[in-house]
N, C-alpha and C positions, 0 to 999 in steps of 0.2 A: 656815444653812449646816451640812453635814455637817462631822463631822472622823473621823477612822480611827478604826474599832473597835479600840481596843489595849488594853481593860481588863485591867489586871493581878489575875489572880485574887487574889494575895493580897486585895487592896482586899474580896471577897467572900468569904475567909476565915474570918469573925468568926463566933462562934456568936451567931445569931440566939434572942433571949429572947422571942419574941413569935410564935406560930404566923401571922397573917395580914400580907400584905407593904400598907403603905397604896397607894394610888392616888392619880395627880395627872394631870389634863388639861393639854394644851400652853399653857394659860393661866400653870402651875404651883399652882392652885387646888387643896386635898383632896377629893378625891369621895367621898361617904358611901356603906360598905359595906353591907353585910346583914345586918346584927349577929345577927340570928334562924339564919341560915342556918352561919355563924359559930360560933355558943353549939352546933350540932349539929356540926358539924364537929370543932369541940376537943374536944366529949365523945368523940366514935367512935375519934377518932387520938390521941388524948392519954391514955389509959390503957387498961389490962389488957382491962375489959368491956367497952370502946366497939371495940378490934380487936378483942374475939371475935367482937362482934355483924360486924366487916366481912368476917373468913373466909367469910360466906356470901353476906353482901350487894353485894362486889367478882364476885361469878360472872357470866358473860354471861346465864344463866339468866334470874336475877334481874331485870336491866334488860331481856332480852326480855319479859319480862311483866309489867312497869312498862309498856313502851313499847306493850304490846296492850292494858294496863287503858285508857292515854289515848288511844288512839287509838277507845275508845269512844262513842257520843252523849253519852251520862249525863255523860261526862267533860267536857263543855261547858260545864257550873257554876261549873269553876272557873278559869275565863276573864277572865272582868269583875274579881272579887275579884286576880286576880294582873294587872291591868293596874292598878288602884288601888295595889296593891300598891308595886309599882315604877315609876309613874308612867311608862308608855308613851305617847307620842305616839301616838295611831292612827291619824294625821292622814296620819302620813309613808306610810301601807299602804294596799295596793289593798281597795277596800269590797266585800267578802264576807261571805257567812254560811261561819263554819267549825262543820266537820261533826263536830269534836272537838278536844280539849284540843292534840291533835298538830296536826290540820289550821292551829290557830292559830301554835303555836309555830313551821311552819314557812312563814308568813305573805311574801307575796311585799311588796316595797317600791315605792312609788312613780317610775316613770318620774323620774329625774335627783330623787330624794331624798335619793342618795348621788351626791359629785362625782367624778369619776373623774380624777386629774390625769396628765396625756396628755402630758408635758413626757415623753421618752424618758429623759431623763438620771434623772430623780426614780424614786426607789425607792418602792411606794407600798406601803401594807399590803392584805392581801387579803381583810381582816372589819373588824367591829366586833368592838373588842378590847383589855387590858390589855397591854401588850408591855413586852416586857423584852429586855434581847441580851447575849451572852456571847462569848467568845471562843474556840472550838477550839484547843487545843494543842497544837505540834506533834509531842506523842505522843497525839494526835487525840482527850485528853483536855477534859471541860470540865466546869465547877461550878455548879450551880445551888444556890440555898441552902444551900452547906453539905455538898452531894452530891455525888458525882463520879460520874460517866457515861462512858462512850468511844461513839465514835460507831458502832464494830462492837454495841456493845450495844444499839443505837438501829434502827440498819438491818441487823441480822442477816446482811450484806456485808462482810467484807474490803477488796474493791476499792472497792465505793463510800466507803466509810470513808475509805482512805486518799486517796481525791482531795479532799478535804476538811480533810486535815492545818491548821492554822494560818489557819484559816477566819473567819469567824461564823455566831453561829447567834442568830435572832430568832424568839422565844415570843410567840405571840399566844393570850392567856387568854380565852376567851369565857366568860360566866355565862348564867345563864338570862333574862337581862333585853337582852341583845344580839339584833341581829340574825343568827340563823344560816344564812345565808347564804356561802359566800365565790368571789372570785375571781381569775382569773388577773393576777400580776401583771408581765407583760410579753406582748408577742410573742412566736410561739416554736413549737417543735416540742415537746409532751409526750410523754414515754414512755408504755406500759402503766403499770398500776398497782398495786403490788406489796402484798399484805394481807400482816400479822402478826397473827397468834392472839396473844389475851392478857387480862387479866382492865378490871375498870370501876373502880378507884379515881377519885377527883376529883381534876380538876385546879387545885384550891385549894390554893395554897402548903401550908398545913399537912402535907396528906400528903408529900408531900417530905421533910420532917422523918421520917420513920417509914419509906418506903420508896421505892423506885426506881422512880417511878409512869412515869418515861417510856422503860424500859427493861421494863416489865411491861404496862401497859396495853394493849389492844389498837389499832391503828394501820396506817394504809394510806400508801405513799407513794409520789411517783410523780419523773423527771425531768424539768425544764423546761429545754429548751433553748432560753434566751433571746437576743435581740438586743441585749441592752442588759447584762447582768448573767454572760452565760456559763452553765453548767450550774448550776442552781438547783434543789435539793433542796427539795419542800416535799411534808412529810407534815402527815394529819389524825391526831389522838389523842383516841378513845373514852374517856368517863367515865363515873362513877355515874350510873345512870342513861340513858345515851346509849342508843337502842335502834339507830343506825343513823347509819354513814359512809357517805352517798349520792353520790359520786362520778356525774358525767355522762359525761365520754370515757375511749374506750382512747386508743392511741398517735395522734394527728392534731395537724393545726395548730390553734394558739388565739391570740386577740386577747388583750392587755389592757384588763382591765373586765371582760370575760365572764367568766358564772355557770360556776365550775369544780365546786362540788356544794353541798351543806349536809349538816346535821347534825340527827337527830330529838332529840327532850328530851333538855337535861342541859346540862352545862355543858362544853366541850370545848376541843381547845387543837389552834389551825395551828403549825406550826414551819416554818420559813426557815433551808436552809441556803446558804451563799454560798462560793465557792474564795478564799482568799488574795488580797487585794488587788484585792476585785472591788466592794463599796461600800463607802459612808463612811456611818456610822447619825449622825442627826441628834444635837445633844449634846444636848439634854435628856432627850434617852432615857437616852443614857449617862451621866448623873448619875445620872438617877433611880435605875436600875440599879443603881449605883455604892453610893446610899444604902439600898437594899431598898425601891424603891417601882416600881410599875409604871406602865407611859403610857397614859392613856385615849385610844383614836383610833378614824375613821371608817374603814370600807370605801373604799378609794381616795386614800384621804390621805397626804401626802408623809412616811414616816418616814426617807428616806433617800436617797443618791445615789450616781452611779456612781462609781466610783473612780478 
């Protein structure tokens, strides 16, 4: 059962002593991170030389031509070694030869691999993904680690901003070991699709600690006007390395389940936002949340309900 997103930010407050947030599946099990990926990441955000090296490696520049090097043949090698790696099912993917490192990464899934739960009331997530949620404030303020954000500096909108007052907002963290893929989750009328210019930092807790990664990053967002949930704000946000926010419609009607776009190499983050009094986020999320851990979930999976 859901209960009201009502986190009191104090609760999230506390200066966090540890750059990476843990992870727990709705089992409440600990899911092992990437500790390699990790030990890189705390070196680049956590001192002087590691942000010098990011002033040039956060440029869009950069990830475009990351994302042309893998999109190469040669780039194929490192395929197999990164499915060892992280222990990919390939069971769950359609059987193809991919034509590069990319063509893999952006690997289509198995007819009903992922369940799509079609209950109307059930708020579902729209990837595979670490989720987290927070509460908008009604001076349309909100904290993520430690950080504070306004929702004008998210959606570079006034108006949408303020229809959003006293809201929530649910972070969907993708890594490179997810499916990237995502979709729509409801019924509904989409709007156009609104890009914002901005740089590639990671969407790995860590950087949060150093800077305003979701207020900087570069990010596309669109409105869903849904039958179940009201106007739903959901943007994609570009990271290190991301070569590309592949969005499929402009403004048209969309089903829940259907492929709304994906994302090329990197690791990338959906946001969710919802009006006042419009779902209820399931309560292990909001503990987790609560404690600084994130919820491992499938593409379609019930994180939530209607309110």
């Amino acid at each position: 059962m859901g209960v009201a997103c009502d986190l009191d930010c104090n609760l999230l407050n506390r200066r966090e002593l540890k750059y990476i947030m843990e992870i727990k599946d709705r089992e409440g099990n600990i899911v092992p991170g990437n500790e390699g990926q990790n030990k890189v990441l705390g070196f680049l955000y956590g001192n002087k030389v590691g942000r010098g090296a990011l002033s040039v490696l956060v440029k869009p520049f950069v990830s475009n031509l990351g994302g042309a090097v893998l999109s190469t043949r040669l780039s194929r090698l490192l395929i197999s070694p990164f499915v060892r790696k992280n222990g990919i099912d390939m069971n769950e993917y359609e059987p193809v030869m991919y034509e590069s490192y990319n063509d893999f990464f952006m690997r289509k899934i198995r007819r009903g691999a992922r369940e799509i739960d079609t209950e109307k009331s059930h708020l579902i997530s729209p990837s595979d993904s670490k989720v987290t949620v927070y509460k908008i404030g009604d001076n349309s303020r909100f904290l993520i680690k430690n950080r504070w954000y306004t929702m004008e500096s998210l959606v570079k909108n006034k108006k949408v901003a303020e229809a959003y007052r006293g809201g929530t907002m649910v972070i969907c963290r993708l890594t490179v070991d997810d499916y990237h893929h995502y979709a729509y989750i409801d019924d509904g009328y989409k709007s156009k699709n609104y890009h914002i210019s901005g740089l590639y930092h990671t969407v790995n807790p860590v950087a949060n600690d150093h800077f305003p990664i979701y207020a900087e990053n570069q990010r596309e967002y669109t409105i869903l006007h849904s039958d179940n949930f009201g106007d739903v704000l959901m943007m994609e946000v570009g990271a290190l390395m991301v070569g590309k926010i592949a969005n499929r419609h402009g403004a048209t009607l969309v089903k829940r389940g259907e492929e709304k776009g994906h994302f090329e190499f990197g690791g990338s983050t959906i946001i969710m936002c919802f009006r006042k009094n419009r779902v209820k986020i399931d309560k292990d999320i909001i503990e987790n949340t609560k404690n600084g851990i994130e919820t491992k979930v499938k593409m379609g999976e019930k994180i939530g309900e209607r309110h």
